[in-house]
C-alpha positions as CSV (number, residue, x, y, z in Angstrom):
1,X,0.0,0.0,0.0
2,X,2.7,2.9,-1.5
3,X,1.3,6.1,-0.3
4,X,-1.4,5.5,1.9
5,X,-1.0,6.2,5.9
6,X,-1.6,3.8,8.1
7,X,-5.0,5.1,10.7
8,X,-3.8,6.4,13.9
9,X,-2.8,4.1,17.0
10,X,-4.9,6.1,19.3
11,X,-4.4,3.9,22.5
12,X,-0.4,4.7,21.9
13,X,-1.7,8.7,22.3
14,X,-3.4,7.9,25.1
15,X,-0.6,5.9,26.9
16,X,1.8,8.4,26.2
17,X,-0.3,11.7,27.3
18,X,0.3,13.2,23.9
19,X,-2.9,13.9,23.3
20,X,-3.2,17.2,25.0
21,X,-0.9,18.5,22.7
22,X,-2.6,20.9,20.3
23,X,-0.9,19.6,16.7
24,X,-1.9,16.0,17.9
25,X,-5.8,17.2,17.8
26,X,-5.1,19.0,15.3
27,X,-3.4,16.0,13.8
28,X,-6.9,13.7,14.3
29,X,-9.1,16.3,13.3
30,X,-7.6,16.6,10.2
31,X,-7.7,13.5,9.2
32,X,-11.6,13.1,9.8
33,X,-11.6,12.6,13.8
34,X,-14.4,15.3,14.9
35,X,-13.4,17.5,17.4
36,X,-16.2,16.3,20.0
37,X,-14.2,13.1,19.8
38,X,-10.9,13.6,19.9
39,X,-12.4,15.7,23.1
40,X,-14.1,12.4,24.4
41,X,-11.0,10.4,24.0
42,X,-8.8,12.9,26.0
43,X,-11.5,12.8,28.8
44,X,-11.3,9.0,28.6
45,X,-7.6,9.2,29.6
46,X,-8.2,11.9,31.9
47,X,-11.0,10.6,34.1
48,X,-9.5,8.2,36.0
49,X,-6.3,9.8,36.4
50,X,-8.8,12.8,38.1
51,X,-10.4,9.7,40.2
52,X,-7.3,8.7,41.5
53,X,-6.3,12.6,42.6
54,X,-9.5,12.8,44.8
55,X,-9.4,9.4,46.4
56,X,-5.7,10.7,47.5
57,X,-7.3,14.0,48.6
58,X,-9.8,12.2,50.7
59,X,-6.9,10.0,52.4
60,X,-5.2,13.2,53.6
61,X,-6.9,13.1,56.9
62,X,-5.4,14.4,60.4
63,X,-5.6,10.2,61.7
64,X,-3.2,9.8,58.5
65,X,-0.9,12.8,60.1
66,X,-1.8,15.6,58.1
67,X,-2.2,19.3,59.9
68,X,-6.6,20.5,60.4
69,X,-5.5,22.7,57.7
70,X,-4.0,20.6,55.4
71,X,-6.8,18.3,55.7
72,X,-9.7,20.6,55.6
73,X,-7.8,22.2,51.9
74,X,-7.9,18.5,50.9
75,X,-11.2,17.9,51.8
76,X,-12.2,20.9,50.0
77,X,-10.5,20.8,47.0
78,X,-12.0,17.0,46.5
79,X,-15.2,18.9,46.4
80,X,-14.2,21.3,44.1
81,X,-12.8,18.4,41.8
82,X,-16.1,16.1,42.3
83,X,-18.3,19.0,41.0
84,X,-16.1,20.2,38.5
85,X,-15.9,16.8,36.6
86,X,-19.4,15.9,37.7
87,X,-18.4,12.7,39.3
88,X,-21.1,10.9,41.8
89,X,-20.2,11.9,45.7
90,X,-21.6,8.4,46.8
91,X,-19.2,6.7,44.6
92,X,-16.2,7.9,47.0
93,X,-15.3,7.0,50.8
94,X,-15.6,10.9,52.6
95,X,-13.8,11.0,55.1
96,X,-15.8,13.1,58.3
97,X,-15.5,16.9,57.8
98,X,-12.3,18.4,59.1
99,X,-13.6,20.7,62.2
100,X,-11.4,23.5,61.5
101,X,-11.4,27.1,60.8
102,X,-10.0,26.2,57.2
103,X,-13.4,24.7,56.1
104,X,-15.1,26.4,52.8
105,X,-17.2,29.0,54.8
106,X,-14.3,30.6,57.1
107,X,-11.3,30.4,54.5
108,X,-10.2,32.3,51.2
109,X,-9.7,36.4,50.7
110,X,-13.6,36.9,51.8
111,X,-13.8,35.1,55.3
112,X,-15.0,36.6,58.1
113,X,-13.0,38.5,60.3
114,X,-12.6,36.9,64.0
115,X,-14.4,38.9,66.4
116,X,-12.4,41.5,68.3
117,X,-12.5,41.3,72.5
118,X,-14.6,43.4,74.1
119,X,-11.6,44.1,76.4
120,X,-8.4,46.2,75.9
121,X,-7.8,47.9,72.8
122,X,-5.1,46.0,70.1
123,X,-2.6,48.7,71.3
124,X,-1.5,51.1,73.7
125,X,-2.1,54.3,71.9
126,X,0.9,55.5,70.6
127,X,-0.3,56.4,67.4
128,X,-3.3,58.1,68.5
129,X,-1.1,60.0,71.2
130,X,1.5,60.6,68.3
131,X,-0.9,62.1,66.0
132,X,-2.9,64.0,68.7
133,X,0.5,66.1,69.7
134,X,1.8,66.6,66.4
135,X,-1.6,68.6,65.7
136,X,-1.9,70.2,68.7
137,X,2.2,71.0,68.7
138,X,3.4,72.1,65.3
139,X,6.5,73.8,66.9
140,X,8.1,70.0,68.2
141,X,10.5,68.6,66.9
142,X,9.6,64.8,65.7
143,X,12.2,63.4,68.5
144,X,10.6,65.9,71.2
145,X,7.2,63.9,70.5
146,X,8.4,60.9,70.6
147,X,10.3,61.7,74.3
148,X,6.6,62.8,75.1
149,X,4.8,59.6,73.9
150,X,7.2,57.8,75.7
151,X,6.9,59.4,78.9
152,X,2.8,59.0,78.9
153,X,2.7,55.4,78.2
154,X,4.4,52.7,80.0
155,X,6.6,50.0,77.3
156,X,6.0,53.0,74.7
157,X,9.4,53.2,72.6
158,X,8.4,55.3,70.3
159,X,11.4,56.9,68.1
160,X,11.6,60.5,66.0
161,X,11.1,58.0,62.7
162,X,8.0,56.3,63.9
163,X,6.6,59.6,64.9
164,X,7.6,61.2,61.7
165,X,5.8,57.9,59.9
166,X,2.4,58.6,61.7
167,X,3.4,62.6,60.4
168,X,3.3,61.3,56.8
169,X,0.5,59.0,57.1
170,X,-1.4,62.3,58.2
171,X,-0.7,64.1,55.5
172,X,-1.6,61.4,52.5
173,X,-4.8,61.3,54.8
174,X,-5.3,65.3,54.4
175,X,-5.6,65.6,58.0
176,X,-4.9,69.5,59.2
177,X,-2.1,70.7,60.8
178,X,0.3,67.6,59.9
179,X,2.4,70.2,58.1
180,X,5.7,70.8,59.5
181,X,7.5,74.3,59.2
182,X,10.2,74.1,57.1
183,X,13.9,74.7,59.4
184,X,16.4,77.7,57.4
């Protein structure tokens, strides 16, 4: 048979993972392959490889050693990978939920912030006492507030550079009388 290709071993593409590669669909879709196929027979590959990941997900467990952290992210991204691929829950052993404040409703950039104490505040004061004489003081010297912070509050080491920080902060905020007099 002089010219004439021989048809595609397609169990070789899916042994060796090439099949992801774009000239290899390309490659079956040219020669008649639809595209919904060649789509079917990369999921075929990729199923139980998926399978797998989430049964090892589910054995990450803090009996097995893991962190409540570790195995509340494992337990969640097995949820994320059972819906995303549409698998059946019942077909996998779930391990109990990890009781931990990593679980899906109190993790990620939009949890809910810890409630604060209704006791003490989180500091001492320093930089409301900082700002509060630099206002009221425009003739001080940065240094000369700081001594003064540090005499008020007990365990205060405030320094001419962290006074001079609250200083700047004031003035990106706009807040009057934060301008310092310029020395000749």
């Amino acid at each position: 048979m002089l010219g004439l290709r021989e048809p595609p071993d397609f169990e070789n593409f899916f042994a060796s993972g090439r099949l992801a590669d774009p000239s290899v669909r390309d490659t079956l879709v040219s020669i008649g392959i639809p595209p919904q196929e060649v789509f079917v027979m990369s999921q075929r590959k990729e199923l139980p490889l998926v399978r797998r990941r989430i049964e090892a997900l589910l054995l990450k467990t803090e009996a097995n050693g893991c962190t409540a952290g570790e195995a509340a992210a494992a337990f969640e991204k097995a949820e994320e990978l059972v819906a995303k691929y549409e698998f059946d829950p019942g077909s996998f052993r779930w391990p109990p939920r990890p009781s931990t404040q990593f679980g899906s409703a109190t993790s990620g950039p939009n949890a809910p912030k810890p409630p604060r104490s209704s006791g003490a505040s989180r500091g001492k004061g320093i930089g409301k006492l900082a700002e509060r004489l630099i206002v009221e003081h425009p003739d001080w010297t940065y240094g000369r507030i700081a001594e003064e912070v540090n005499a008020q509050i007990e365990g205060a080491h405030a320094s001419e550079k962290s006074v001079r920080w609250y200083a700047s902060e004031m003035r990106r905020r706009g807040v009057e009388g934060a301008e310092r007099l310029k020395r000749a």
